[in-house]
C-alpha positions, -999 to +999 in steps of 0.1 A: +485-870+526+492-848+556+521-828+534+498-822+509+469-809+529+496-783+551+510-777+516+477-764+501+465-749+535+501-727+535+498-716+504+463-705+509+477-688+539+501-667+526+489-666+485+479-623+491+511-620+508+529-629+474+504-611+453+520-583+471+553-593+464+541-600+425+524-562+420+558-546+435+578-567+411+557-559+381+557-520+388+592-523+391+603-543+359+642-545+354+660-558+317+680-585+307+712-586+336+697-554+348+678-570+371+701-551+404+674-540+421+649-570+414+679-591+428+684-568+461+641-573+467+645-611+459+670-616+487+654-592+515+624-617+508+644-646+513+656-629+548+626-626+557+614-659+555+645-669+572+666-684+538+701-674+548+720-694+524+721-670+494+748-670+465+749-642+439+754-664+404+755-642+368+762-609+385+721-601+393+710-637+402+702-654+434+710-692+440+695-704+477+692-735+495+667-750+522+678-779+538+657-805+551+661-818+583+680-848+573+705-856+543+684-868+508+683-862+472+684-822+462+662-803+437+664-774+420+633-749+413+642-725+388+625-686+384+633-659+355+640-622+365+641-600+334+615-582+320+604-572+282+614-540+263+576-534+258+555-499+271+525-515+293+490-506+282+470-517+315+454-491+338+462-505+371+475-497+409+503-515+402+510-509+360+550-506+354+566-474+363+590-477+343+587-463+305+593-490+283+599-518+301+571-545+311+569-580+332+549-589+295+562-627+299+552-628+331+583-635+354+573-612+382+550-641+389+576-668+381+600-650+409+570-643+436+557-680+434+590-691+438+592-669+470+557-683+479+575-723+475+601-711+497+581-698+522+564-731+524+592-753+523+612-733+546+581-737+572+580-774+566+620-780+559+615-803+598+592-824+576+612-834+549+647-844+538+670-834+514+677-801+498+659-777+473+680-755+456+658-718+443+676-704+416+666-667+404+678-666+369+687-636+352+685-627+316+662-656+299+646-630+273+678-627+255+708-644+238+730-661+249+702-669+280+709-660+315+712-703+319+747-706+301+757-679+325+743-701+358+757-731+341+791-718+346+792-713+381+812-737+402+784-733+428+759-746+407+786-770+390+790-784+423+749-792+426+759-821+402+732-836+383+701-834+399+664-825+386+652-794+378+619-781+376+605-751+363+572-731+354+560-705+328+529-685+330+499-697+302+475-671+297+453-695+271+450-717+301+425-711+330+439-700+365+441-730+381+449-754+359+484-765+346+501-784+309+525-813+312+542-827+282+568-851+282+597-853+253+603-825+231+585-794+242+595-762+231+615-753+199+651-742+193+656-703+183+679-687+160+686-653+157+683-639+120+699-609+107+703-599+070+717-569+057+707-560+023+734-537+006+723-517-029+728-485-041+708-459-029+693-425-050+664-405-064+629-430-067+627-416-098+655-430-114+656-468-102+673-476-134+704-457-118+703-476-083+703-507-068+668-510-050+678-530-015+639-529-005+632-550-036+664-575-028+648-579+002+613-584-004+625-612-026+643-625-001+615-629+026+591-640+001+617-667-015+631-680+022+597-690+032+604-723+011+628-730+034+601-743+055+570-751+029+595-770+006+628-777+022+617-789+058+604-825+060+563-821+069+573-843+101+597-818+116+580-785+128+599-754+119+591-717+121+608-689+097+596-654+107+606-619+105+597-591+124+618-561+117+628-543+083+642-512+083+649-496+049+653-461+059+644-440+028+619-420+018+586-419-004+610-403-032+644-421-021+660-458-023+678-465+007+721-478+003+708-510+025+679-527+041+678-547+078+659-577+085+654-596+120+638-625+126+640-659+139+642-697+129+627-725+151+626-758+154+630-797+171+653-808+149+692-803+157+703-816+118+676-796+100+683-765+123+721-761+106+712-777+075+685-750+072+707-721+086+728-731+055+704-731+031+688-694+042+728-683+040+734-694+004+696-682-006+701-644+007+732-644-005+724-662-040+696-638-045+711-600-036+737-611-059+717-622-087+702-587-085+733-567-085+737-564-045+750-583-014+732-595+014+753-598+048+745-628+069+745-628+109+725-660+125+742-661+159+728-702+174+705-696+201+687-718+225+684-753+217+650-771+218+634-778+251+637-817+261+613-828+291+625-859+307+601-883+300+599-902+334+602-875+357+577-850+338+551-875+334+554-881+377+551-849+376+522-843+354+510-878+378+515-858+413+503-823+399+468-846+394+471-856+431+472-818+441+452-805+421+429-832+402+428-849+374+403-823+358+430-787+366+458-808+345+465-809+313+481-820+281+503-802+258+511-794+225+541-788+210+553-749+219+572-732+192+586-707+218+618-711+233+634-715+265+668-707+278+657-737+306+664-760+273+705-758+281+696-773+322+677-801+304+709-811+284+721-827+314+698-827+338+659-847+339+640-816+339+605-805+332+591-776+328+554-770+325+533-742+317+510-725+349+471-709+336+468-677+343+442-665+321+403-659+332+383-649+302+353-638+325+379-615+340+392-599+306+419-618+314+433-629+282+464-612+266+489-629+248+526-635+260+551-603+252+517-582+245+512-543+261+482-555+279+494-589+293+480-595+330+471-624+348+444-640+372+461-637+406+445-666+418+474-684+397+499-676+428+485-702+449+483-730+428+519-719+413+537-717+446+514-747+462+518-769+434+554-761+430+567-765+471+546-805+462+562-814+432+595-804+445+590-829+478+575-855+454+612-854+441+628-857+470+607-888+479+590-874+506 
């Protein structure tokens, strides 16, 4: 109980320090394994609070450890760096200053409530034993996920298997509160590329070309089956595409067409079996027509797997700190994580921090120009996360 109540009284101590922290980080957005100067300001905050032991992993990131004052079980809190490729929209003090680059997916307040556990646990490391490992991970926004990178450092090999916990920011979900689901959580992701080659010329002669916008269109149309009459009802997938470029004109056909999208889902079998079947379908159908259709689906992140046991103590101690009433129960998430590789080996969970405040205007999707968050969320994020950890260790 007395943990607790110093936990919650720190973190309401020194929350507007790391809203600080969180506004500088957010004006000053780095991308994917670009993040050199966010990893120089990450580790002048750990000197500050007096965390010393600080290992670069994956070229920008930032593994350190607090000890407690005795020998125990270790932890490891986990933070995102990288921001979005994405021009913010907000008016504010502290909007991005760089053009075209955004914290949209809010990591800036994955790394600053991370910096707000350490600062807690660092103050209380007499009270506790074992070790808590912070690990500021680079590139989670894109393939093949700042983790794998981590994963193959001997200094985090040499952590062994221990739990892992980690956090993402939920703008559907009211500051304060926070989601817990045990099991399957968040959904594989496939990169999908298709390149559509035809024969390009004058619109007004189609008879003379081979149209590579209509190839296409069929195949978008026609792959949708893949999931409305391929895909057992049971399993949840996700087919979408959100880039074609067909660069012609109102009066010209294009030589070739791109597509991008992506392919999610829970199910390792039906993931290849329906990479397989979206393979022989493009290719089946640009050749019926008289083209080709090139096919590039790099594997991605697998699905996210909470560990039952652990995440549901979890979800059991964030009740404790925060009340029954500020935690909830979640859905499946088709989103993906690059946190899904630690849980391969590792009992992990990660749950999903509210951020949002609809009497604020606070409301803004994920990956959106006008993303922003209630930053009232720092407290309970870096409170919350500096208990759940010491729950671990068995304090």
């Amino acid at each position: 109980m007395y943990l607790r109540d110093r936990i919650k009284q720190l973190a309401k101590q020194y929350a507007a320090e790391y809203v600080d922290v969180r506004r500088h980080l957010h004006q000053h957005p780095e991308l994917s394994f670009k993040e050199f100067n966010t990893s120089i300001f990450i580790r002048k905050e750990l000197f500050k609070i007096g965390v010393s032991d600080i290992i670069t992993v994956a070229e920008t990131g930032l593994l350190a450890t607090i000890t407690g004052s005795e020998k125990g079980k270790t932890v490891l809190l986990r933070a995102d760096m990288d921001a979005l490729p994405i021009q913010e929209e907000n008016v504010l003090e502290y909007t991005s200053n760089t053009d075209g680059v955004m914290h949209a997916c809010g990591h800036d307040v994955h790394m600053s409530s991370l910096l707000l556990t350490a600062k807690i646990l660092f103050l209380l490391k007499s009270e506790f034993s074992g070790t808590v490992k912070l690990l500021f991970q680079p590139g989670e926004e894109v393939m093949p996920g700042g983790a794998t990178l981590v994963m193959k450092e001997k200094v985090y090999q040499d952590i062994g298997t221990v739990p892992h916990l980690g956090q993402h920011v939920m703008p559907k979900l009211p500051a304060g509160k926070v989601g817990f689901r045990a099991g399957q959580f968040m959904a594989s992701m496939d990169e999908v590329y298709l390149t559509v080659i035809g024969k390009g010329g004058h619109a007004a002669v189609p008879e003379e070309c081979i149209d590579p916008i209509l190839i296409a269109s069929h195949i978008i149309v026609a792959s949708q089956q893949l999931v409305s009459r391929m895909a057992s009802p049971k399993t949840p997938s996700v087919l979408s595409f959100g880039r074609i470029i067909g660069d012609g004109a109102n009066n010209i056909i294009p030589d070739k067409v791109s597509i991008e999208g992506t392919f999610r889902t829970f199910d390792e079998e039906w993931r290849s079996e329906a990479i397989a079947k979206l393979t022989k379908l493009a290719k089946a159908i640009a050749e019926g027509m008289g083209g080709e259709c090139l096919v590039d689906i790099p594997k991605g992140y697998p699905h996210l797997n909470n560990e039952i046991e652990l995440s549901n103590s979890m979800k059991n101690s964030a009740a404790n700190f925060l009340g029954t009433e500020n935690v909830v129960d979640l859905d499946l998430w088709m989103a993906a994580e690059d946190f899904a590789y630690y849980t391969l080996n590792n009992p992990a969970c990660f749950y999903l921090l509210g951020v949002g405040n609809t009497e604020k205007r606070i409301s803004s999707g994920l990956h959106t120009a006008t993303f922003n968050i209630d930053e009232t969320a720092l407290e309970t994020g870096g409170g919350l996360m500096s208990w759940l950890a010491l729950e671990v260790l068995g304090q």
